[in-house]
Structure formats: C-alpha cells, structure tokens
C-alpha positions in Angstrom: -41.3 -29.4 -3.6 -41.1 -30.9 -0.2 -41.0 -34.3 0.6 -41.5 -35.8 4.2 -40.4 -39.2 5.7 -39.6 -41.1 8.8 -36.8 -39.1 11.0 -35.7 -42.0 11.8 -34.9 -43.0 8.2 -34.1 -39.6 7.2 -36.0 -36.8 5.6 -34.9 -34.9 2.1 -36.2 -31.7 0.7 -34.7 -29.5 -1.7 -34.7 -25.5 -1.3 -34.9 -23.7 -5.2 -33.4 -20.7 -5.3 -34.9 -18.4 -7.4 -33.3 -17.9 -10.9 -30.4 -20.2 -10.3 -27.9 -21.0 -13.1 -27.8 -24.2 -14.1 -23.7 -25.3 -13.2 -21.4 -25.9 -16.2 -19.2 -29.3 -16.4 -16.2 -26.9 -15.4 -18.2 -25.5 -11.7 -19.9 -29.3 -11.0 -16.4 -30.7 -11.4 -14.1 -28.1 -9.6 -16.7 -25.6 -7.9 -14.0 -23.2 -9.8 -13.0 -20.6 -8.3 -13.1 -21.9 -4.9 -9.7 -21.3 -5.1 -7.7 -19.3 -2.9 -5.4 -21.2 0.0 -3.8 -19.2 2.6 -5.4 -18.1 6.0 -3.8 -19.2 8.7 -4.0 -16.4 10.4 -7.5 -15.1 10.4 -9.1 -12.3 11.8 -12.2 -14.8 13.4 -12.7 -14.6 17.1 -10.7 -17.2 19.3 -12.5 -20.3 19.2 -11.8 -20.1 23.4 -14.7 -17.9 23.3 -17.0 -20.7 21.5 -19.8 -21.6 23.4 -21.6 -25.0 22.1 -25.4 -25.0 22.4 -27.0 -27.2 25.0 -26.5 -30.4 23.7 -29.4 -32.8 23.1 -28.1 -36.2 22.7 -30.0 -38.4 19.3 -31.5 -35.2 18.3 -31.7 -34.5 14.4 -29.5 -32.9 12.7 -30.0 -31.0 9.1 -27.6 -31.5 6.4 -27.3 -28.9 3.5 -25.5 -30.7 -0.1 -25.0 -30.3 -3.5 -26.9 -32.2 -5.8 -22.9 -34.0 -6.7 -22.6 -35.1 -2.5 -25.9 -35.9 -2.1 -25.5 -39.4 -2.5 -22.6 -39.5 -0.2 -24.8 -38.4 2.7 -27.7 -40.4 1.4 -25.2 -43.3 2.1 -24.2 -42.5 5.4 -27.6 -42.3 6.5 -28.5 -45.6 5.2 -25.8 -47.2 7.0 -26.5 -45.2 10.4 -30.2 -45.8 10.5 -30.3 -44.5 13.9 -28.7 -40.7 13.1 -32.0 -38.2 12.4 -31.0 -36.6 9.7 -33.0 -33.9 7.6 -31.2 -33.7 4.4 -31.6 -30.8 2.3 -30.1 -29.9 -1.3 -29.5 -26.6 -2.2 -26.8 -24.9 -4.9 -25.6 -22.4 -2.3 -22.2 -24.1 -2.2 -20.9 -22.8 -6.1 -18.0 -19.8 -5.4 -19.5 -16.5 -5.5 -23.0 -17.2 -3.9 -23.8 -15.2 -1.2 -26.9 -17.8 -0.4 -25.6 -19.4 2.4 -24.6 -16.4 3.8 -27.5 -14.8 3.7 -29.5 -17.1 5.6 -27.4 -17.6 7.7 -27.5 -13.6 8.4 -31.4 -14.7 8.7 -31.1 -17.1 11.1 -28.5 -15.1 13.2 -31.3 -12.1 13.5 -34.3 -14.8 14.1 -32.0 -16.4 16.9 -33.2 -20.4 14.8 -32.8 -22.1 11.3 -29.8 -23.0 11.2 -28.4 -26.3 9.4 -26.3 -28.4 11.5 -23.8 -29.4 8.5 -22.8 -27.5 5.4 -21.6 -27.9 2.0 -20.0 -25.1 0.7 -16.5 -23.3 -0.7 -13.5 -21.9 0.9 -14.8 -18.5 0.4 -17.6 -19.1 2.8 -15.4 -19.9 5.7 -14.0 -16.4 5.3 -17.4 -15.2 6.7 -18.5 -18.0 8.5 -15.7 -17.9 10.7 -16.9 -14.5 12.0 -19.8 -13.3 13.3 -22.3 -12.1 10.7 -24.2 -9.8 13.0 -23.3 -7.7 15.9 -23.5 -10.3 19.2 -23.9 -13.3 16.5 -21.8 -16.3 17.1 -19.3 -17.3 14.0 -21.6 -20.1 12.2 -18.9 -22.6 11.6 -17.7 -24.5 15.2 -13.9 -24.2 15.6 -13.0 -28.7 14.6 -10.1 -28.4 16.4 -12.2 -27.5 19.6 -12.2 -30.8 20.9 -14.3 -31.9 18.1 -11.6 -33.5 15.9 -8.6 -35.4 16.7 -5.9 -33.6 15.8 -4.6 -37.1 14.3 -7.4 -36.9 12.0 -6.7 -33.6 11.3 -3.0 -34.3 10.7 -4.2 -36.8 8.0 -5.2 -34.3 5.5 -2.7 -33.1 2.6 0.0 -30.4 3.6 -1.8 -27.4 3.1 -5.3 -28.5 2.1 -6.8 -27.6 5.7 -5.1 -23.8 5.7 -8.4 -22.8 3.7 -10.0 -23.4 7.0 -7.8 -21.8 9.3 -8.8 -18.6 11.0 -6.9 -17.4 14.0 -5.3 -20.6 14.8 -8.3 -23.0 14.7 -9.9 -25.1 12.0 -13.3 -24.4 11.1 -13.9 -26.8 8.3 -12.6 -30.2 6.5 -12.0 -30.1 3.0 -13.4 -32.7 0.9 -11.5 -32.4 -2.3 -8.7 -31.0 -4.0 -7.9 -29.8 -7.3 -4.0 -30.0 -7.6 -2.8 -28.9 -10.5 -0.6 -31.2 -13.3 0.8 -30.9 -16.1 -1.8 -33.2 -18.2 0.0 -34.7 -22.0 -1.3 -36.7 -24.7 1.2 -39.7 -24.3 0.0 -41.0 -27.9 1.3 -38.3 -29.7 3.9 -36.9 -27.8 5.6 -40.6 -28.4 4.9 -40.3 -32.1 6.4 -37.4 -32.7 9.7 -37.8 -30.5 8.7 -35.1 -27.7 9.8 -35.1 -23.8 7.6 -34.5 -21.4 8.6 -31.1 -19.5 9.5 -30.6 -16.6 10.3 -26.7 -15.7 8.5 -23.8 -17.6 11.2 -22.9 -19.2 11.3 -26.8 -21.7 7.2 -26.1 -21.6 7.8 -23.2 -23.2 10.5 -24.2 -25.7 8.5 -26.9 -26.6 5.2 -25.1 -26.7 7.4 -22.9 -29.9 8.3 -26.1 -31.2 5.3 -27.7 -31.4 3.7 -24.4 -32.9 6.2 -24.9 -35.9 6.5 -28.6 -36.5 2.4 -29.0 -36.2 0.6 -26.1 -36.5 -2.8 -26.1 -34.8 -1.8 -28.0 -31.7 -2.1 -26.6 -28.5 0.1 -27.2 -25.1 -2.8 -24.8 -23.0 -5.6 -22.6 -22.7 -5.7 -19.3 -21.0 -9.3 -18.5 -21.5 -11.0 -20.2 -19.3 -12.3 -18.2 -15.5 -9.9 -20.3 -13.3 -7.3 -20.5 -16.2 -4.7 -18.0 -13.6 -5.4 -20.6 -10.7 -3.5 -23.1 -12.7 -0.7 -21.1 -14.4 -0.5 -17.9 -12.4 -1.1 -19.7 -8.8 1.7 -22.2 -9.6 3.7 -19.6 -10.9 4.0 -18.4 -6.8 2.2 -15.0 -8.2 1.2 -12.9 -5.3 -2.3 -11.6 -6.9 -4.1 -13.0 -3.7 -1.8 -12.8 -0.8 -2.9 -12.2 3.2 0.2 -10.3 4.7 -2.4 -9.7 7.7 -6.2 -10.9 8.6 -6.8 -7.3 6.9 -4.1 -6.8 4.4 -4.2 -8.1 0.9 -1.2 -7.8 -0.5 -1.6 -7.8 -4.9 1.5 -7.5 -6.6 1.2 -8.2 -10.7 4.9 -6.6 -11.1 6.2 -9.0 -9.2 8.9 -10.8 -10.9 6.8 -14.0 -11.0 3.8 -12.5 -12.1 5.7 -11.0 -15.3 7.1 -13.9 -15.8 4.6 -16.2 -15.7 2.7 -13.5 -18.2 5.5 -13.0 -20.4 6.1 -17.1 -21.4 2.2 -17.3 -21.8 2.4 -14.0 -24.3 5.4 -15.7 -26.1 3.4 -19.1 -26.4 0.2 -17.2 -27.1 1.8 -15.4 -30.2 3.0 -19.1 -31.5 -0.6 -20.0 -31.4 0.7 -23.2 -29.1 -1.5 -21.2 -26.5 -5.0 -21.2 -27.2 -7.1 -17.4 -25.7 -10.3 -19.7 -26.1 -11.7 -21.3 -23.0 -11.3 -25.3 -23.0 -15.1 -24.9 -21.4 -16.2 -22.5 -24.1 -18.9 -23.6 -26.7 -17.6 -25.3 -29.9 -14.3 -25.9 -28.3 -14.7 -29.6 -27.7 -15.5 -30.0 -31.3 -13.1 -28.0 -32.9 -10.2 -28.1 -31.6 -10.1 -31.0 -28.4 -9.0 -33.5 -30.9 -5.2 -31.1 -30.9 -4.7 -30.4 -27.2 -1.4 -32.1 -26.8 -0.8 -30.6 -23.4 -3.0 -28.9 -20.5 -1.7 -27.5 -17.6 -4.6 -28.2 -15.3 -6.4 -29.3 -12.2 -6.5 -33.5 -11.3 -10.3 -33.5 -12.5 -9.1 -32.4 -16.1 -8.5 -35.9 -16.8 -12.0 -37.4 -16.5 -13.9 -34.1 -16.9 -12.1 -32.6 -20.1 -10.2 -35.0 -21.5 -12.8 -38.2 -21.3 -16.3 -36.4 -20.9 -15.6 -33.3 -22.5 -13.2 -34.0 -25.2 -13.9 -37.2 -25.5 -10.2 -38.3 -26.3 -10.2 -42.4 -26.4 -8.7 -44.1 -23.6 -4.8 -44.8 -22.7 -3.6 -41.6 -24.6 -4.1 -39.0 -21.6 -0.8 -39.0 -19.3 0.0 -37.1 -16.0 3.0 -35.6 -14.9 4.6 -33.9 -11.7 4.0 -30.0 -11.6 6.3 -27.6 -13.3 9.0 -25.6 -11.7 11.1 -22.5 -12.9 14.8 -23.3 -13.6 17.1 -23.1 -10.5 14.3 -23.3 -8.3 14.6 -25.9 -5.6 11.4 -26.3 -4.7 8.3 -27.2 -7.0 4.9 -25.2 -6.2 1.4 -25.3 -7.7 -2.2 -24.2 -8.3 -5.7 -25.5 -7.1 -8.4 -25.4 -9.0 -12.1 -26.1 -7.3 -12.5 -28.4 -3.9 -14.8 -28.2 -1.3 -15.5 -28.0 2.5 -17.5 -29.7 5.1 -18.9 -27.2 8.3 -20.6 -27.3 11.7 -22.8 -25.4 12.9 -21.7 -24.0 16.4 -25.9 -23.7 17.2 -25.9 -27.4 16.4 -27.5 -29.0 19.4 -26.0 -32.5 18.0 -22.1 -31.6 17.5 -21.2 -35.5 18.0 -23.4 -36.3 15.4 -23.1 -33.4 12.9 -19.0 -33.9 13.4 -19.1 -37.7 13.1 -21.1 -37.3 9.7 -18.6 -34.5 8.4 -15.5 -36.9 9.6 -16.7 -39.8 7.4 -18.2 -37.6 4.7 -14.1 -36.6 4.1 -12.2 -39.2 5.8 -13.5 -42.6 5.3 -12.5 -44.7 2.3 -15.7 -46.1 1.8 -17.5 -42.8 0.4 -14.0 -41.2 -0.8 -12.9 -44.3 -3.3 -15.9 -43.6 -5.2 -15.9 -39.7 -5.1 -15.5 -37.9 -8.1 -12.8 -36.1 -7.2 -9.8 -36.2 -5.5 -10.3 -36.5 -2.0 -8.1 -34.2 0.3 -7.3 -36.9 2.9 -4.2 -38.8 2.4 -5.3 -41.9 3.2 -8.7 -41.4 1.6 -6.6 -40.6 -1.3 -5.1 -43.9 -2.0 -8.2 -45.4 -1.6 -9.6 -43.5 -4.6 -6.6 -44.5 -6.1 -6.8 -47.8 -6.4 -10.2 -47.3 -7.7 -10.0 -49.1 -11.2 -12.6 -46.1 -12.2 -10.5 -43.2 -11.2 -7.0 -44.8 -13.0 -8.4 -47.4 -15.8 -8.7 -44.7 -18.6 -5.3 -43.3 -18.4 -1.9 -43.9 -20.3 0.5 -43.9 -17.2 -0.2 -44.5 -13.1 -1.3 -40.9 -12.4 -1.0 -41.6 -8.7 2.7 -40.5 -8.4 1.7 -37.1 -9.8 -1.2 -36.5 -8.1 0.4 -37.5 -4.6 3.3 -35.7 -5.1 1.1 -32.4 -6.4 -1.2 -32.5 -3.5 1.5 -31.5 -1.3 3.0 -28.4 -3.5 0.0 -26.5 -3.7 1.3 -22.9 -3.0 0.0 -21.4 0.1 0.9 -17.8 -0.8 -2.2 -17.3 -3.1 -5.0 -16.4 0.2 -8.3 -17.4 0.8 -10.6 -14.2 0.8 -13.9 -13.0 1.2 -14.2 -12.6 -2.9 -13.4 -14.6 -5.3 -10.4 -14.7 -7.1 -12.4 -15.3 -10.8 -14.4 -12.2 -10.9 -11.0 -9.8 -11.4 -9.5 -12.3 -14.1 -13.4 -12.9 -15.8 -14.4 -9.5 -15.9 -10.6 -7.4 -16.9 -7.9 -9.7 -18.6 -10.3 -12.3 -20.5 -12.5 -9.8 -22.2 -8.6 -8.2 -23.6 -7.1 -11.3 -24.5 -10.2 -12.2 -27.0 -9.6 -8.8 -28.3 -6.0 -9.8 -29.4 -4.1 -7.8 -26.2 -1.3 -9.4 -24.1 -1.6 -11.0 -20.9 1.5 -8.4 -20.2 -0.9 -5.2 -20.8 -4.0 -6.3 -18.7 -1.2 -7.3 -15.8 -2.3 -3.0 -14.3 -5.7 -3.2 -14.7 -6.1 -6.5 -13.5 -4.0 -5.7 -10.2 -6.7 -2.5 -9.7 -9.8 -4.4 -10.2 -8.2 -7.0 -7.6 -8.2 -4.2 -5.0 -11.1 -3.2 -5.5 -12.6 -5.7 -4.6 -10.6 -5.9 -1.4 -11.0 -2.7 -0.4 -14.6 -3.5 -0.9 -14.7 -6.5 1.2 -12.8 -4.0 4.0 -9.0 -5.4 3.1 -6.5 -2.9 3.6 -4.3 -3.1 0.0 -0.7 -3.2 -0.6 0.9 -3.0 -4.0 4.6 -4.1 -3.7 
C-alpha cells in the first residue's frame, strides 16, 4: 500500500516483496550473517573516476530502511522539516538478499530509480562498489570523496569501516556492530566458586568442569547459522580471507581453525557445549534456564538473555574477549551490523550524506538504538543509556569498548555470505552426532565453491 503526503513533511511507502520471510529475533537483532570484515583493498573502480550527478540543491531525496531504522529516519525528518524526503521501507537489507541488487541492476539498465540512501549489509557493498552493468556507475558514492570528513571518519571503531573499503575509498558508514564477548551468568558462577575465563584454554577447562560438577549446564552453543562468526572468527580462522580483490584464501587446516574445532569437539563431547541452536524452537524453554556461559555478539545480552531467555535481571555479566595462551594480542568475531550508502546518481549528495552522517554519528538517534552503534563517541552515548546497561550484573561498557576494537580483520567481506557454507555442510552433521573436526574438509569445499562461483580465484593453504 502506498501512502502519499506533503514533500515537504516527508512521504513513506513501503515496497512488499513477494514471498518475504518474516525475520527471526536472531536476523532483526544482528542482520546475521552480515559478517565478514576485511576489504581494504577492493577490486571497485577508483573513486577518481566518480562523477556526481548534476546537483539540484533542496531537491528530494528517497530513503530505503528497515522496518528496525525506520524510526530513526522518521526522526530526523521531523527535526529537519525542510529536507524532502521520500522514505520507503523495504526488507532488502537481511544478508543474502539479492533485492537491492537487483533493482539496482534495473535502474542501471533504465538509466532512473534509484534511492538516494540505503539500508543494507556489508555484503552489498561488495557489489555496490562496482559497476553492476557494462558502462554503469558503482551505486554506492566513494564518502571519503569529499563527502565526509575524514575526522568523522576517523571516529568510527578500529576496523568497523574496512567492511566499506574498496580500493582505498569508503563507500559506506556502518551503523552498528556486533562484537563479540564472552557473556556469564554472574549469579551462579559466584555460587558455585567459578572464575570467569579469560583464554580458551581456562574456557575450556572449565567448560569440562562444569559438565561434571552440574550436568546439564551449558558454557555455548554451536548450532546456531552465525555460531562460527563468534567462535571460529575470534579464533583468527582463515575460512574467509581476501589475499587479493580476487583471491579468497580458505584454509580449515590451519592451525587455528583445528584448534578452535578440536576444544569445541572436546566441550561438545562433555555436553558443556550444546549442537542445538540458542534461536532454535523449544530451546528458550528447555534449556535457557542452564546457559551459564555464551560466547556471543554485544546484542546477546538484551536479545537472548532478557527477551529470549528471559533470565531475571542483574545475573547476566560481560567480559573482555578470549585469547589463546601466549598470545599477545586478543582478537574477535562480529556477529550482524549494518551500513548506511549513497547513491552516486543522487542529485542531493549534501543532503543524502548529511542524513547518513547523523543516522550513524549523532548521539541523539544512536543512545537509543538497539544496538551497539559503531561510532566511538556515539558509543558512549548509548552507554550511558540507563536502558542499554540497567539489566545487567556488571558495567558491560569496559567489555564492549575494549571488544569493539579486536574484531579480527582477517575474516573478509565477500560477495556471499559466510552462513550459507556453515548452514547448509557442518550444522546438518553436527545434529547427526559428527565432529566439528570431520565436517572441517567439506566445509572448506563448499566455501570455495561459492567463491569460485562469485568469480574468486581460491587458495587452500
């Protein structure tokens, strides 16, 4: 249904698409699967070669969202009366649709249509970064292009931009991040004497302990479809890892990908490691109640723990990321966050940019967000939000700061995503009672497949 209304005060309409899945609590929260990080050095055009459209000072602009940042631009536009704005929802931005890519192939061919500003996932910088038909300008305009400051785009977390980095320009802002933590019920663990780990190694020693003084309680979950983001990602496992704009390298027999397999087997064995998705049907109810420990993205803690698990206030803790023994350096996973483009046709680049700069930046709309925001200062500001910190045991703030600067950039942004491989191969064995060890082969081919797919030249070792 379309609805119409004063330019001036803005105009929303809503595009169906046709048999869309409704999102689960998991792909609202985290967009999982928008995962993947490293791209610095992409194989997009240089942005010397962009070429804005004639510019038409107060014109409209359109604005594609989510349903979850709707509101957010909703706000903006009531506080800048005077920006045109036609704001449209649609569910193109979940990982793994190709819907705003194919329009956007539409519009290139029809030489019209397309939005000025964007919600979507990393994945769909990959592509729109490039040109999707032959003489088509890349969709997304290069920020750094004079567009903006490179002090604002020094204020984002260490690392959170390199999604957006194609051949040494910056073709998005991120809104959110999904560091992971390791995430502890401070309740119990004080009850029964434990300390909270802090390399793999005491996670696993105390995952086998915990096993054998209280059966049934759980310290993880592998089964869920961005379940390797958090544990193989933080591991520094190569599964997803650019050596070139072209060249995926995916190692699995990689020391730290057999690693990182073998402690989950050995915990998986003890039963302190649940093959059951945390997001799967009946979980909440039957076993939520005896997750001691998740090793997890920052929305875990409202999304699982409060919403989904229910788990009564001032029990859930955070702590700092894990790291393997010796190491001097701590690295970790990211599970879900979003991006912000716009359109090089827009005819209204101060506008469209101004909107996306305060959409990711400003503390008014990012203290309220639902997630964590992936600028710094932005950051603290949702913080000190009394609804983003009240319901926890400890101040989750040092974790969470100190996380959203380790995420790993060695696992890549591509042009698939990184859940279909671990979804469709190594889940599907671990329900039927193999080791994460066996599917390490099989998973590692179905990988590059789907690079060579995508047109990824594959290396193994």
């Amino acid at each position: 249904m379309w609805s119409s209304g004063s330019p001036r005060a803005g105009r929303r309409r809503t595009l169906v698409r046709t048999a869309a899945a409704a999102l689960s609590l998991a792909t609202a929260a985290a967009l999982a699967g928008c995962a993947s990080a490293d791209t610095s050095t992409g194989s997009s055009p240089s942005a010397s070669a962009f070429k804005p459209a004639t510019q038409k000072a107060g014109s409209q602009i359109t604005v594609w969202a989510d349903s979850t940042r709707l509101p957010s631009v909703e706000a903006y536009q009531k506080a800048n009366p005077d920006v045109k704005m036609d704001i449209v929802t649609y569910d193109g931005g979940a990982d793994g649709s190709t819907y705003l890519q194919s329009k956007v192939q539409l519009f290139d061919r029809t030489g019209s249509g397309w939005p000025d500003v964007v919600f979507g996932s990393p994945t769909d910088v990959t592509w729109a970064s490039e040109p999707t038909t032959s003489g088509a300008q890349p969709f997304a305009a290069p920020l750094d292009s004079s567009l903006v400051p490179k002090s604002t785009l020094d204020g984002f977390a260490k690392g959170s931009l390199t999604p957006c980095q194609f051949d040494g320009h910056t073709y998005c802002l991120r809104n959110d991040i999904a560091q992971v933590v390791l995430w502890y019920n401070k309740d119990l663990m004080d009850k029964w004497g434990y300390e909270v780990p802090t390399t793999w190694e005491q996670y696993e020693a105390l995952g086998k302990q915990v096993a054998k003084d209280h059966p049934g309680y759980l310290v993880g979950s592998v089964g869920d479809t961005n379940s390797h983001e958090s544990y193989f990602w933080s591991g520094q496992c190569p599964a997803f890892q650019l050596t070139k704009p072209d060249t995926l390298r995916t190692d699995l027999q990689d020391p730290n990908c057999t690693k990182m397999a073998g402690l989950l087997d050995g915990l998986i064995d003890a039963k302190a490691v649940t093959t059951k998705g945390f997001f799967s049907q009946g979980f909440a109810k039957d076993s939520g109640s005896k997750v001691l420990m998740a090793y997890g993205p920052s929305w875990y803690g409202q999304y699982l723990f409060k919403t989904a698990f229910e788990t009564p206030a001032k029990q859930i803790a955070a702590a700092p990321p894990l790291k393997w023994d010796g190491a001097t350096t701590t690295a970790t996973g990211n599970v879900g966050g979003g991006v912000w483009m716009v359109s090089s046709h827009s005819a209204n680049l101060k506008a469209s940019t101004d909107l996306v700069t305060w959409l990711t930046t400003s503390d008014e709309n990012q203290a309220a967000a639902p997630t964590y925001p992936a600028y710094t200062k932005a950051a603290e500001a949702w913080l000190a939000n009394p609804v983003n910190s009240d319901y926890f045991a400890n101040d989750v703030s040092g974790p969470f700061k100190e996380a959203a600067g380790e995420v790993w950039i060695g696992w890549s942004n591509t042009k698939f995503s990184d859940a279909t491989a671990w979804s469709s191969v190594v889940l599907p064995e671990l329900t039927a009672g193999k080791s994460l060890t066996s599917t390490l082969e099989a998973w590692q081919k179905e990988i590059s497949n789907e690079a060579k797919a995508e047109g990824y030249q594959v290396v193994n070792q």
